[in-house]
DRENPA-3360 file (N, C-alpha, C; in nm, 2 decimals, always signed):
BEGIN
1 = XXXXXXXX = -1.83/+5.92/-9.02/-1.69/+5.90/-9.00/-1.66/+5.84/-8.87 ~ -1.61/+5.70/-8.85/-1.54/+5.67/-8.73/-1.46/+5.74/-8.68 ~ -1.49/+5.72/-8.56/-1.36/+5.77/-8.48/-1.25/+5.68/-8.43 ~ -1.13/+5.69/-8.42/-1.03/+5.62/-8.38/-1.02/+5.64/-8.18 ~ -1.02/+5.52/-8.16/-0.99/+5.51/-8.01/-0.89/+5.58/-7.96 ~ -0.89/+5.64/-7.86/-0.78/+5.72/-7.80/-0.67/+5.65/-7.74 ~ -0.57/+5.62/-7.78/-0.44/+5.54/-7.70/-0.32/+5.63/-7.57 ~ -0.29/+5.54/-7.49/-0.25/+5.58/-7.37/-0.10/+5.58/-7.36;
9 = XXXXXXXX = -0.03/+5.63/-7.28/+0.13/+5.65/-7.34/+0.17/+5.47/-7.28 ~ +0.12/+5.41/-7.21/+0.14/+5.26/-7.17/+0.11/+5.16/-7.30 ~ +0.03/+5.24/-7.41/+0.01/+5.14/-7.50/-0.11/+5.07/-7.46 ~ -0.18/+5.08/-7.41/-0.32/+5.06/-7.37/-0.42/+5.16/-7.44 ~ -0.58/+5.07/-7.43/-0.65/+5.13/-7.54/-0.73/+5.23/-7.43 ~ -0.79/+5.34/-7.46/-0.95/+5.36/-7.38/-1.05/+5.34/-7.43 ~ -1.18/+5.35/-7.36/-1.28/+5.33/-7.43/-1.30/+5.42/-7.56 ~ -1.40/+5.36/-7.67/-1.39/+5.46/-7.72/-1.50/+5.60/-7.69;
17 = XXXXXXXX = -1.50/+5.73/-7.75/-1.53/+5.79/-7.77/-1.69/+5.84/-7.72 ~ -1.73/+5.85/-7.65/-1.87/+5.85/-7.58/-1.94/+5.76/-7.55 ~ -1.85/+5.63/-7.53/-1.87/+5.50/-7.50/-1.95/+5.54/-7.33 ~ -2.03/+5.43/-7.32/-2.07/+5.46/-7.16/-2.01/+5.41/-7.07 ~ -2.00/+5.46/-6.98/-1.97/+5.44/-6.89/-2.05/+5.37/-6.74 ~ -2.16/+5.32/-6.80/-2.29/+5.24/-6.73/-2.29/+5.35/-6.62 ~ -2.43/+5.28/-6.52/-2.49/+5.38/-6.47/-2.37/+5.42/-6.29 ~ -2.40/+5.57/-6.30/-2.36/+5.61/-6.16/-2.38/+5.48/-6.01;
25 = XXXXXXXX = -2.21/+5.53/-5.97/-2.20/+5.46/-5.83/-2.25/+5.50/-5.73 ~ -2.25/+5.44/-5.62/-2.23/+5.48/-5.46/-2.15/+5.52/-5.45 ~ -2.11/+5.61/-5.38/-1.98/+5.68/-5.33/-1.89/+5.60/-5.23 ~ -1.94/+5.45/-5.19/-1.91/+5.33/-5.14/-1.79/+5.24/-5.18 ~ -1.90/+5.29/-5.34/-1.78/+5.19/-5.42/-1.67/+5.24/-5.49 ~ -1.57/+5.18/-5.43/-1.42/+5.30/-5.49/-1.34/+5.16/-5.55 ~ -1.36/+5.24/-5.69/-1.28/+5.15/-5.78/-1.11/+5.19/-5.77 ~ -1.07/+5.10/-5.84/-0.91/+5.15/-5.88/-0.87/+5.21/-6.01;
33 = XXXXXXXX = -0.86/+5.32/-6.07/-0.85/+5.38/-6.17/-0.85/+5.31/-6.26 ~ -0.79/+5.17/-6.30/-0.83/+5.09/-6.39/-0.94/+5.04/-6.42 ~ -1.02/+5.04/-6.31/-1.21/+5.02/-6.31/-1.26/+5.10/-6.37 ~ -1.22/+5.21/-6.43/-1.32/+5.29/-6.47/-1.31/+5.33/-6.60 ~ -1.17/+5.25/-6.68/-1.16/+5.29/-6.84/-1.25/+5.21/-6.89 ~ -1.33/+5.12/-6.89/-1.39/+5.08/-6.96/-1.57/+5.07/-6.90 ~ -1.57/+5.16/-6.82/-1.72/+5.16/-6.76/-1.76/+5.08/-6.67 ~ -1.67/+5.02/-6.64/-1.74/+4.89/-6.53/-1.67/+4.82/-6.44;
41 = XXXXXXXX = -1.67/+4.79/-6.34/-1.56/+4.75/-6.26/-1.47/+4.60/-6.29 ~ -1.37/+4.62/-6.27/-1.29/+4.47/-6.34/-1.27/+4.37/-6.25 ~ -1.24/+4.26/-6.28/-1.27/+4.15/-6.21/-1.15/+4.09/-6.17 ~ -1.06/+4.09/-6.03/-0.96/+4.09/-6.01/-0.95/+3.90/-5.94 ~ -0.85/+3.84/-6.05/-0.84/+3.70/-5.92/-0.81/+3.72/-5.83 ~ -0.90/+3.56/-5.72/-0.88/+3.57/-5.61/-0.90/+3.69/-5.53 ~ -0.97/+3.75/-5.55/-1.02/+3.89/-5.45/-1.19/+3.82/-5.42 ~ -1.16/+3.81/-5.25/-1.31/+3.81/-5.18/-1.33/+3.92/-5.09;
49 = XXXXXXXX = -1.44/+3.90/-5.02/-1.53/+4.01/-4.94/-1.53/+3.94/-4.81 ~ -1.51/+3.79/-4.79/-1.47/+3.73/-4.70/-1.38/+3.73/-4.59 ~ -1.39/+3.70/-4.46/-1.26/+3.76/-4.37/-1.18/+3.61/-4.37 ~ -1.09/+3.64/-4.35/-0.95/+3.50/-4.32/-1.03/+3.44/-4.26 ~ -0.99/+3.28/-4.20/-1.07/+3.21/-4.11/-0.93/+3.16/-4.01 ~ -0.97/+3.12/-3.90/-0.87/+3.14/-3.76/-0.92/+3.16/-3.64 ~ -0.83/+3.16/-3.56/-0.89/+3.17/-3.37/-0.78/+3.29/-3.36 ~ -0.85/+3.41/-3.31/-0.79/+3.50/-3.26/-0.68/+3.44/-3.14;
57 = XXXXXXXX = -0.59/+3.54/-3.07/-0.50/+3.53/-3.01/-0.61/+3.49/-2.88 ~ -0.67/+3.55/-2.82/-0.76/+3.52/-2.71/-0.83/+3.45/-2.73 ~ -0.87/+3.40/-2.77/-0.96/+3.21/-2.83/-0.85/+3.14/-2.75 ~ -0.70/+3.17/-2.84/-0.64/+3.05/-2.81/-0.56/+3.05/-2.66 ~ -0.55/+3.16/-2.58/-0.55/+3.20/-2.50/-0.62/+3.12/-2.38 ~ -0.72/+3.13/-2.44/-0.81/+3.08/-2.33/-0.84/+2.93/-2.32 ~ -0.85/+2.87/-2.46/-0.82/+2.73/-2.48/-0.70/+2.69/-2.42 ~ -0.64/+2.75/-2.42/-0.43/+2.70/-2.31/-0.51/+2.68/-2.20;
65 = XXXXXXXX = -0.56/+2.80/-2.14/-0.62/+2.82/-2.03/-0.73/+2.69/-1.96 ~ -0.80/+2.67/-2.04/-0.92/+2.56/-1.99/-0.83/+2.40/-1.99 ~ -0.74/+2.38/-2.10/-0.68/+2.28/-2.09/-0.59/+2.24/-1.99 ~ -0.54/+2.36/-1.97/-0.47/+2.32/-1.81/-0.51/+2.32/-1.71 ~ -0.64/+2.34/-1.68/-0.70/+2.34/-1.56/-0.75/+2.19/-1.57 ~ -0.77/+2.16/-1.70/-0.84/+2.03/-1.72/-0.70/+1.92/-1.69 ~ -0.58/+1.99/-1.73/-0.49/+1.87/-1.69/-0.48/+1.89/-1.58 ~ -0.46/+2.00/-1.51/-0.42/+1.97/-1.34/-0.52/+1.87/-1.22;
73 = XXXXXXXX = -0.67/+1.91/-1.29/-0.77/+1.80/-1.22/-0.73/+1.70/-1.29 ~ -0.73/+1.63/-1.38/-0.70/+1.51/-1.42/-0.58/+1.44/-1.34 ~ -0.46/+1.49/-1.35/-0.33/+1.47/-1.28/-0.36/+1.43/-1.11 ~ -0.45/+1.54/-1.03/-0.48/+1.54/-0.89/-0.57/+1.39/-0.92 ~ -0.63/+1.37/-0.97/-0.77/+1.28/-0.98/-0.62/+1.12/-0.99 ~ -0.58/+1.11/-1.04/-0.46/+1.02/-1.09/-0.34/+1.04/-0.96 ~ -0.31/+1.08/-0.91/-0.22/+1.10/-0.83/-0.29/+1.00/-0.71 ~ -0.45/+1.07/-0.67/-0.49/+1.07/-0.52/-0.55/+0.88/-0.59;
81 = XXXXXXXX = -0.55/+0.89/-0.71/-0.61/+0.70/-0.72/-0.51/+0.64/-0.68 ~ -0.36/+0.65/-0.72/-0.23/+0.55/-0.73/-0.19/+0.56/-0.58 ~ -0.25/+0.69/-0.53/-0.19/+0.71/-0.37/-0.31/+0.57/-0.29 ~ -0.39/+0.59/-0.33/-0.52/+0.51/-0.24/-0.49/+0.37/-0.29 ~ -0.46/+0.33/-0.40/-0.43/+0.22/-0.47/-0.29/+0.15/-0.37 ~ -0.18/+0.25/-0.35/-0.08/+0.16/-0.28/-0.08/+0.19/-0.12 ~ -0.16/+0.26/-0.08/-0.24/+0.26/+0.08/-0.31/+0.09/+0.07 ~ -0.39/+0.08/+0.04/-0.46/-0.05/+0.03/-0.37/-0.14/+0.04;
89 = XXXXXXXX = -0.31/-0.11/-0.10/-0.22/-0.23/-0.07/-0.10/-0.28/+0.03 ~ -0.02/-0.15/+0.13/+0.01/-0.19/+0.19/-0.09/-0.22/+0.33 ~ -0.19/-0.17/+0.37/-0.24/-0.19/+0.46/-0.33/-0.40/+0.43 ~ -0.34/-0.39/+0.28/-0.32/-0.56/+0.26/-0.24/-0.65/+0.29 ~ -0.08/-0.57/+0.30/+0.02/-0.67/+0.33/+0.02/-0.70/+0.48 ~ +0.02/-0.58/+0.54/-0.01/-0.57/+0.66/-0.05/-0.70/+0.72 ~ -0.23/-0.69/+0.71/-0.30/-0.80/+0.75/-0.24/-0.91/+0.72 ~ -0.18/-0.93/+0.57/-0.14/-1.08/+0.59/-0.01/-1.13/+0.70;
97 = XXXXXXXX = +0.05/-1.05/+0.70/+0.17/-1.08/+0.77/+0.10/-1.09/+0.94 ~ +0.02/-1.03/+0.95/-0.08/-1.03/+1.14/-0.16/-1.21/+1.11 ~ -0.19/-1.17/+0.99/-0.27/-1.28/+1.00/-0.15/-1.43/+1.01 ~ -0.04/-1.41/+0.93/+0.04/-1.54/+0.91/+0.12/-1.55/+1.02 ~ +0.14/-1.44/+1.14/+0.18/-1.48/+1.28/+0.09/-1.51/+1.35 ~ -0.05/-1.50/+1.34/-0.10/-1.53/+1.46/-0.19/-1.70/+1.44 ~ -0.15/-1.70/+1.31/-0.18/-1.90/+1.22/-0.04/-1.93/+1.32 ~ +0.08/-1.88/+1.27/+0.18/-1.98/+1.34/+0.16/-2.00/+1.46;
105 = XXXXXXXX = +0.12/-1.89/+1.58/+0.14/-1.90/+1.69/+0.03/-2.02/+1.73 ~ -0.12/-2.01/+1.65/-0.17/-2.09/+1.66/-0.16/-2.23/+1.68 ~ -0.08/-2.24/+1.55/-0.04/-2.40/+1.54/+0.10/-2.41/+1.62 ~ +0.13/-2.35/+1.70/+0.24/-2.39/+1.80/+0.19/-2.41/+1.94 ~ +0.11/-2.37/+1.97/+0.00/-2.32/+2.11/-0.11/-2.46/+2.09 ~ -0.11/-2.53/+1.95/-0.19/-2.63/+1.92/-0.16/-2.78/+1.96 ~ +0.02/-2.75/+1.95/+0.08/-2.87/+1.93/+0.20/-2.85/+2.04 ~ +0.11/-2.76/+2.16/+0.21/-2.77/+2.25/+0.24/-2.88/+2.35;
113 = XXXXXXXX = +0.39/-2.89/+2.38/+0.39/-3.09/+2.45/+0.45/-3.08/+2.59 ~ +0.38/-3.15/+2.68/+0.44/-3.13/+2.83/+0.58/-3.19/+2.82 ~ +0.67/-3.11/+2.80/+0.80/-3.18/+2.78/+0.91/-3.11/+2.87 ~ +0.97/-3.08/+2.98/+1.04/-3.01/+3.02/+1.22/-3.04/+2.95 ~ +1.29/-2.87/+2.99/+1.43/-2.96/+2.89/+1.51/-2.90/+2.98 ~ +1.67/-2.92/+2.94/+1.81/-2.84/+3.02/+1.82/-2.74/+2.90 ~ +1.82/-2.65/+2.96/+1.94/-2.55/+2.90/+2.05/-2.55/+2.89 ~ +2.12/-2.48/+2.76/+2.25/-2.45/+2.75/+2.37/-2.53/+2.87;
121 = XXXXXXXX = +2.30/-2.46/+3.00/+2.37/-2.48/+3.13/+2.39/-2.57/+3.22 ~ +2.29/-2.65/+3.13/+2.26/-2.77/+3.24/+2.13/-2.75/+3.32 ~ +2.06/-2.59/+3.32/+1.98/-2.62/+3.44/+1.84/-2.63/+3.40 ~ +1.73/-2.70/+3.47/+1.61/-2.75/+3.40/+1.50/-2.60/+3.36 ~ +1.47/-2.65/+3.30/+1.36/-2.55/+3.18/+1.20/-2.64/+3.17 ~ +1.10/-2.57/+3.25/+1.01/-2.63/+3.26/+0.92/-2.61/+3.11 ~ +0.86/-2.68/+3.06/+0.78/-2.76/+2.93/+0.75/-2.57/+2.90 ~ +0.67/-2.51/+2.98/+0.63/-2.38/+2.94/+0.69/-2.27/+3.00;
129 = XXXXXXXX = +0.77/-2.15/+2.97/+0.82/-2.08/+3.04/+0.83/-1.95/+3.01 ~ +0.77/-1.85/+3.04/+0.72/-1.73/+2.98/+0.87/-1.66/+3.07 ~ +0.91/-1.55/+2.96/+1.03/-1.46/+2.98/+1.04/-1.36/+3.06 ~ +1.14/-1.31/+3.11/+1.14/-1.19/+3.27/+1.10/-1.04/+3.14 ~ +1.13/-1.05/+3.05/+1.12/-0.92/+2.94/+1.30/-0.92/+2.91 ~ +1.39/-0.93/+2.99/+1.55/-0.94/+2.91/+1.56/-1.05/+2.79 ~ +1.48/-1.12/+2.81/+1.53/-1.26/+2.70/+1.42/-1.25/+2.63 ~ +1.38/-1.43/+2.60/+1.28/-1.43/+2.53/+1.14/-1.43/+2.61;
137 = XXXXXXXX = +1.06/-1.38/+2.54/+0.90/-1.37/+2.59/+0.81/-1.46/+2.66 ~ +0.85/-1.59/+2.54/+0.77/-1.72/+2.58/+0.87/-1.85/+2.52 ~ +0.94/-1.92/+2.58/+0.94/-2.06/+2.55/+0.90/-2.20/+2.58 ~ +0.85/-2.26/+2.47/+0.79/-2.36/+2.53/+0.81/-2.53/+2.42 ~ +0.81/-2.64/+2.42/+0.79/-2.72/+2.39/+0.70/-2.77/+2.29 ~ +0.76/-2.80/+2.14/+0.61/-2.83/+2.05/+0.65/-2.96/+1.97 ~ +0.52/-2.99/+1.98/+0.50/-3.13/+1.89/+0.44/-3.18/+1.75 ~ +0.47/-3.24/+1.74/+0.40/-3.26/+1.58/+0.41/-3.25/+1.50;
145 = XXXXXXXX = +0.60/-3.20/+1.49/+0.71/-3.19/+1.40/+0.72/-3.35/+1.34 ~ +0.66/-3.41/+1.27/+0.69/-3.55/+1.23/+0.83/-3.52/+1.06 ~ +0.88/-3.60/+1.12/+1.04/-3.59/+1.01/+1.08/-3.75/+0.96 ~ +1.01/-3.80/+0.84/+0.98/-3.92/+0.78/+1.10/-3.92/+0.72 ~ +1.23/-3.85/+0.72/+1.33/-3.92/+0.64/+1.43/-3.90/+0.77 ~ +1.35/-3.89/+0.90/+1.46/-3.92/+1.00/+1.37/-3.97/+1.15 ~ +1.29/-4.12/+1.12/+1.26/-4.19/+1.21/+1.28/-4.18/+1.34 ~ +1.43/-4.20/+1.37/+1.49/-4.23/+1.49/+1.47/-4.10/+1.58;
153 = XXXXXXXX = +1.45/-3.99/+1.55/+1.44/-3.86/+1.62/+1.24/-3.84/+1.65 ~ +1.24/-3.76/+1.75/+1.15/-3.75/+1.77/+1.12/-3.61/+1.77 ~ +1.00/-3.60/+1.72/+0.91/-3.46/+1.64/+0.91/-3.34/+1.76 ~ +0.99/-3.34/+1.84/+0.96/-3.22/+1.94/+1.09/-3.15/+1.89 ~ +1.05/-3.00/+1.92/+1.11/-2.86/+1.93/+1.07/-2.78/+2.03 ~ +1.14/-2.68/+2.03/+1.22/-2.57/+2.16/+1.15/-2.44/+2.04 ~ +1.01/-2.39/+2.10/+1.00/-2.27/+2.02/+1.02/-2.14/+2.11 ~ +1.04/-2.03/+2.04/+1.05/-1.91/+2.11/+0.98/-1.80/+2.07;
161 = XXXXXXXX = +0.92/-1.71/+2.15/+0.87/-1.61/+2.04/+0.96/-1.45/+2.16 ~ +1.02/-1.38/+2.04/+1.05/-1.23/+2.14/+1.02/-1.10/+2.04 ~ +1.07/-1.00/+2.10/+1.02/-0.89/+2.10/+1.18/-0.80/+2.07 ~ +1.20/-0.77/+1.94/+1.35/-0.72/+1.95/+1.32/-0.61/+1.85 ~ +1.39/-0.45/+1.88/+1.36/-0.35/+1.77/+1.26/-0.37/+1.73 ~ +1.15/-0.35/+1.74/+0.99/-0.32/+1.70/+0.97/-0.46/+1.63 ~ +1.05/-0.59/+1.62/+1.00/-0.70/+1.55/+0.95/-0.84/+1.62 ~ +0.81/-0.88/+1.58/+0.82/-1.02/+1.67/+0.88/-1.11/+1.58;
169 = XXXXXXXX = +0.96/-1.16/+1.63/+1.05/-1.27/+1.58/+1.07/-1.44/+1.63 ~ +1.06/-1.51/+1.60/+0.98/-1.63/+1.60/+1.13/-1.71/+1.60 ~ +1.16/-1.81/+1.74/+1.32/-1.92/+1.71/+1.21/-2.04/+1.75 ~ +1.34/-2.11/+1.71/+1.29/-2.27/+1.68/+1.41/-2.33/+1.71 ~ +1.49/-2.43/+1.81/+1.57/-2.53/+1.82/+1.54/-2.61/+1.77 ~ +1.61/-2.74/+1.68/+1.57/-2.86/+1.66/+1.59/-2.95/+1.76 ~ +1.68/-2.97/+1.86/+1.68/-3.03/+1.97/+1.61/-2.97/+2.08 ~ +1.61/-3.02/+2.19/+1.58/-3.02/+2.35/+1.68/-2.96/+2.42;
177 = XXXXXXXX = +1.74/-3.08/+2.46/+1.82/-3.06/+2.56/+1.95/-2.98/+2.46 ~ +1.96/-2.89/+2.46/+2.09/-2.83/+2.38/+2.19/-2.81/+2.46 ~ +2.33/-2.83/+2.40/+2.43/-2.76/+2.50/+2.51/-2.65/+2.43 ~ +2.42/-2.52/+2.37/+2.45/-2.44/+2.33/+2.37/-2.34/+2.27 ~ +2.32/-2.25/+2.24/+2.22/-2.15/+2.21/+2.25/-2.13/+2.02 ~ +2.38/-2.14/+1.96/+2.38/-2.14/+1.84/+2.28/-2.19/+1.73 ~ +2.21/-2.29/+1.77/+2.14/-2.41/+1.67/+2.02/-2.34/+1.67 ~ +1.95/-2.21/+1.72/+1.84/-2.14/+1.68/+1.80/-2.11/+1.57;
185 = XXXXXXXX = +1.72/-2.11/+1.42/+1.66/-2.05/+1.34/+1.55/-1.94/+1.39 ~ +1.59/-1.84/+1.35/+1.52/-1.74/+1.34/+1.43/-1.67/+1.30 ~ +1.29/-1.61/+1.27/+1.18/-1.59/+1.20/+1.16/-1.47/+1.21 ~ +1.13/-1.38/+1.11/+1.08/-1.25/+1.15/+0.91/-1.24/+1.15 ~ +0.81/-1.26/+1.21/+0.70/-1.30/+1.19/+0.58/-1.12/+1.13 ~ +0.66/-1.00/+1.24/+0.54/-0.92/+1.21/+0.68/-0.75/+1.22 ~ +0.63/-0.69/+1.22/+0.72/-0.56/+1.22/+0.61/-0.44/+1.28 ~ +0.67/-0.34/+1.34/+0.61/-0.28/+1.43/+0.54/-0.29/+1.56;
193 = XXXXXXXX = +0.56/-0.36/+1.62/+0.50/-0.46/+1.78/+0.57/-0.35/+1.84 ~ +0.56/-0.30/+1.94/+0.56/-0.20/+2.03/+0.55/-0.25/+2.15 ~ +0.48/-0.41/+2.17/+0.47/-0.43/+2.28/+0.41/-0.57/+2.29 ~ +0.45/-0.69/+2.35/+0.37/-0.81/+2.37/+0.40/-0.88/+2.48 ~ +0.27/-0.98/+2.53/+0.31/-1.00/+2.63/+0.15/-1.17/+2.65 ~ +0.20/-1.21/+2.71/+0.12/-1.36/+2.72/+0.00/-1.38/+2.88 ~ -0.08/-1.39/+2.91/-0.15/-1.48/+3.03/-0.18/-1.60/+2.99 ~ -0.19/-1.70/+3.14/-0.24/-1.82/+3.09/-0.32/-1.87/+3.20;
201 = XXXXXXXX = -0.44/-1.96/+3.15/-0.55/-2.00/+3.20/-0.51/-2.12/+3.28 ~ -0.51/-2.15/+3.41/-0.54/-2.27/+3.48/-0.65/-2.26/+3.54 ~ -0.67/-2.24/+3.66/-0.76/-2.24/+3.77/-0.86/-2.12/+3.72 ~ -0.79/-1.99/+3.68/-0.79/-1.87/+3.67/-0.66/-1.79/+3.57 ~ -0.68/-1.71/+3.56/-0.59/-1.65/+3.48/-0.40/-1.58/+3.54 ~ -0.31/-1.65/+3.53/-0.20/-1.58/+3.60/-0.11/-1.50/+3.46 ~ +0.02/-1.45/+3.50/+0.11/-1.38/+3.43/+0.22/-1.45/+3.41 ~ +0.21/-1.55/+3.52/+0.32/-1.62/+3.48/+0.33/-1.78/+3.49;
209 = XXXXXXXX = +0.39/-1.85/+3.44/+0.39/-2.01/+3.46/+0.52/-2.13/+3.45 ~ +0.51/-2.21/+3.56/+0.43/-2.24/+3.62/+0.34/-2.10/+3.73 ~ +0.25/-2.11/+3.77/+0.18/-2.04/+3.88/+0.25/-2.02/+4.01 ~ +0.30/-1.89/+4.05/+0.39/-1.90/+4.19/+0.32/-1.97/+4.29 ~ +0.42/-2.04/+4.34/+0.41/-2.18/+4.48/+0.34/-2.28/+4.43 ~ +0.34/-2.32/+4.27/+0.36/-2.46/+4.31/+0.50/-2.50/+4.22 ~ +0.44/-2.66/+4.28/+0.60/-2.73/+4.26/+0.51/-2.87/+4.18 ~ +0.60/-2.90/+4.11/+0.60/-3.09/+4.07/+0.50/-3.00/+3.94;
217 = XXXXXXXX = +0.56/-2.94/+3.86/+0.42/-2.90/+3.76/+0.50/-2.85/+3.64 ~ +0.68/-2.87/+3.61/+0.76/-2.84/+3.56/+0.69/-2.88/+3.39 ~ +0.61/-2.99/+3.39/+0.55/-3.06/+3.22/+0.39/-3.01/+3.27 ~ +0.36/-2.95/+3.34/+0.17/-2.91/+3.35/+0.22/-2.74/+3.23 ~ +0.09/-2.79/+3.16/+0.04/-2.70/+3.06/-0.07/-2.65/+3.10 ~ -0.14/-2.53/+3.06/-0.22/-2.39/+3.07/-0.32/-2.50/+2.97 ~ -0.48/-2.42/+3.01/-0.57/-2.45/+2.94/-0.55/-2.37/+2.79 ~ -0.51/-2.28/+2.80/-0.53/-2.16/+2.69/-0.42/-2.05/+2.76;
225 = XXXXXXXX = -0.38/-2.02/+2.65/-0.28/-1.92/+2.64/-0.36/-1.76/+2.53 ~ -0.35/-1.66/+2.61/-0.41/-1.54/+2.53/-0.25/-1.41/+2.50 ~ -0.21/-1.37/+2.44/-0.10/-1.31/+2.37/-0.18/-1.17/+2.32 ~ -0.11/-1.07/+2.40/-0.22/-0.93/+2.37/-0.04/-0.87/+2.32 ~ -0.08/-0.82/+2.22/+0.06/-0.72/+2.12/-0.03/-0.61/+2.08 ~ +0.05/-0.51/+2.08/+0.02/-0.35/+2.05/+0.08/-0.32/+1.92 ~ +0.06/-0.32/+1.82/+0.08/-0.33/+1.70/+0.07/-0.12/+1.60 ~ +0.14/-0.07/+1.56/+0.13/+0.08/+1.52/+0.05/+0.13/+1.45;
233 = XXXXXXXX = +0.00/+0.04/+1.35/-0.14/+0.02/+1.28/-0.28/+0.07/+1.38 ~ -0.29/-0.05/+1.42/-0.35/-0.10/+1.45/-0.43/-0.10/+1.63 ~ -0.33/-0.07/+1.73/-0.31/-0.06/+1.82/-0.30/-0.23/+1.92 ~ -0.41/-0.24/+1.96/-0.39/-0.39/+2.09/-0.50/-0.45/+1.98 ~ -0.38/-0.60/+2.02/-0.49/-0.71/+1.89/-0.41/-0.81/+2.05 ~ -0.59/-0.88/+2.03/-0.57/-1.01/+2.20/-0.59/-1.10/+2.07 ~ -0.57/-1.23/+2.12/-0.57/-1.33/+2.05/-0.57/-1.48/+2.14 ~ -0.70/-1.56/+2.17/-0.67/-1.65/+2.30/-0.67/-1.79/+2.16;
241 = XXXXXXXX = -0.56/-1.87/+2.19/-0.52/-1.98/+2.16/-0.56/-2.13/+2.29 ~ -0.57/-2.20/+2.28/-0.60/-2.38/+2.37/-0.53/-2.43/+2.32 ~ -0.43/-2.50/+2.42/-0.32/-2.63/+2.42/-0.39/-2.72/+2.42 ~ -0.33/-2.81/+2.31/-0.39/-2.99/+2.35/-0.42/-3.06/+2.47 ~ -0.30/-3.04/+2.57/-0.33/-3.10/+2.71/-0.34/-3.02/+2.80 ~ -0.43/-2.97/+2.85/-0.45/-2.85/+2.99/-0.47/-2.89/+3.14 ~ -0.43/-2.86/+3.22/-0.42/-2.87/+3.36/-0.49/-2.83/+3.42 ~ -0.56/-2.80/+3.54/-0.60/-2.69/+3.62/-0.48/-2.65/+3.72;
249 = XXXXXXXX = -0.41/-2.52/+3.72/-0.37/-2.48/+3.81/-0.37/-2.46/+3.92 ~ -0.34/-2.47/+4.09/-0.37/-2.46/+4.18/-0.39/-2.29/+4.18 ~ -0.53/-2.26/+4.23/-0.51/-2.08/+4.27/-0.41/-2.03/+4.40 ~ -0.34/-1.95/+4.37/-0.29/-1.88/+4.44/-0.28/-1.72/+4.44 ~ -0.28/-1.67/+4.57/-0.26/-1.53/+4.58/-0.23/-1.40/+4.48 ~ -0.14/-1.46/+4.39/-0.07/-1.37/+4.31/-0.17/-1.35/+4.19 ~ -0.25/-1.47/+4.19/-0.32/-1.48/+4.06/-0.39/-1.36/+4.00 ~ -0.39/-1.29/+3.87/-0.40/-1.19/+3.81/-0.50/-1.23/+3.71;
257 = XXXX = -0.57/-1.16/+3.66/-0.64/-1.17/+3.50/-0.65/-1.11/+3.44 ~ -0.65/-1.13/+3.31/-0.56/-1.04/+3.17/-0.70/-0.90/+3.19 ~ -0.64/-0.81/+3.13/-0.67/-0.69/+3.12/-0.82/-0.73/+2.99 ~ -0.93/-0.61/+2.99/-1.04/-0.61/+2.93/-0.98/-0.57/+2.76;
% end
C-alpha cells in the first residue's frame, strides 16, 4: 500500500515518507530550513562564496595621498621651469639692449667729425666736449649722416649721451649751430646705469677734453675714447671705442688714466 505524501499548512509537499535524506553534514554547513525538506541543499540564484570586488576606504586613502604628492612635485618642477625660462629671458633682453647701446655709441665715436659749433647762446662749443655731471655727459659732433633727399645740407649732427633717473639716454640735433635746445630727439638707449662716465686718449689718458692748458685745439679729436658705466646687473662694463681722426694731445700735469 502507498503511502500519500504528507502536506504542509503553506500547501507545499514534503518528502515522502522515509525518503532519504542523503548522507550527514558538517556542523559547518547550516542550511536554511527549506534545505532540508527534500534531503539536499537547494540551489539559490545568484548566491556566491565570493567576496564583492573594490578598494577599501584606505587603498583609496592612500592613492589621494600619493597623487598629491605627485602633483605638488610636478607643479614645483613646472613652476621653478617657467620661473628659469623668463629669468633667461629677461636677462636676454638685457644683453641686447647693452649690446644695442654700446653698437650706437660705437658707430658715433666711429664717425666722429672735428667740427666745433655755438650753442643755444651764441657761445663756441668745441667739436668734443665731455659734461661737468649737471648737463650732459658727452657732446660731440658726428658724421656720416648722408640725407639723399636733402643734398644741400650737410650730414653732420650734435650727439649727446646723459645719465638721467637710472637711464642712458642718447640726443641728437639735426643742426649745429642751433639757436635753441628744443630740436633734440631723444633715445632711451639702456635702463639701470647707476653711473657713467668717459676718458680720452691723446698723448696719454685725461678726464677731460680738450686737455687743460691747451688752446687752438677747439676741432682736435681724442685717439680713442673708453666709457666705463656701472650697470645693476651686471656691475662696471669699460668699453674703448677709436675716432676716425686722432690727435696727439699735448701732456699736461693734470693728466689722469682711466682706472684698472
Amino acid at each position: 500500500m502507498a503511502v500519500e505524501p504528507a502536506t504542509v499548512p503553506d500547501g507545499g509537499q514534503r518528502c515522502p515518507a522515509g525518503g532519504g535524506r542523503g548522507p550527514p553534514r558538517k556542523r559547518r554547513d547550516r542550511l536554511r530550513p527549506a534545505d532540508r525538506l527534500c534531503g539536499g541543499p537547494a540551489v539559490i540564484a545568484g548566491a556566491s562564496k565570493r567576496p564583492a570586488g573594490g578598494f577599501t576606504l584606505i587603498e583609496i586613502l592612500v592613492a589621494l595621498a600619493v597623487f598629491s604628492v605627485m602633483s605638488v612635485m610636478a607643479y614645483g618642477g613646472l613652476h621653478a621651469l617657467i620661473t628659469a625660462r623668463d629669468r633667461t629671458e629677461q636677462a636676454a633682453t638685457r644683453l641686447s639692449e647693452l649690446q644695442l647701446a654700446l653698437l650706437l655709441m660705437q658707430q658715433d665715436m666711429e664717425h666722429m667729425a672735428p667740427r666745433s659749433i655755438r650753442d643755444e647762446y651764441g657761445e663756441p662749443e668745441p667739436a668734443l666736449a665731455p659734461g661737468d655731471g649737471a648737463d650732459y655727459v658727452l657732446t660731440f659732433t658726428r658724421g656720416g649722416n648722408n640725407r639723399p633727399r636733402r643734398p644741400f645740407r650737410s650730414g653732420l649732427q650734435r650727439v649727446a649721451y646723459q645719465l638721467e633717473d637710472g637711464e642712458l639716454q642718447r640726443l641728437i640735433w639735426p643742426v649745429l649751430d642751433r639757436g635753441g635746445d628744443g630740436g633734440a630727439q631723444k633715445m632711451v638707449l639702456l635702463r639701470g646705469v647707476t653711473d657713467l662716465a668717459f676718458s680720452f686718449l691723446g698723448g696719454e689718458w685725461w678726464d677731460a677734453w680738450p686737455p687743460p692748458g691747451s688752446k687752438g685745439m677747439a676741432d682736435a679729436l681724442p685717439r680713442a675714447v673708453e666709457v666705463v658705466m656701472t650697470i645693476e646687473e651686471w656691475g662696471t662694463v669699460r668699453r674703448l671705442f677709436t675716432t676716425p681722426t686722432g690727435v696727439v694731445a699735448p701732456a699736461g700735469p693734470t693728466a689722469g688714466a682711466p682706472g684698472p
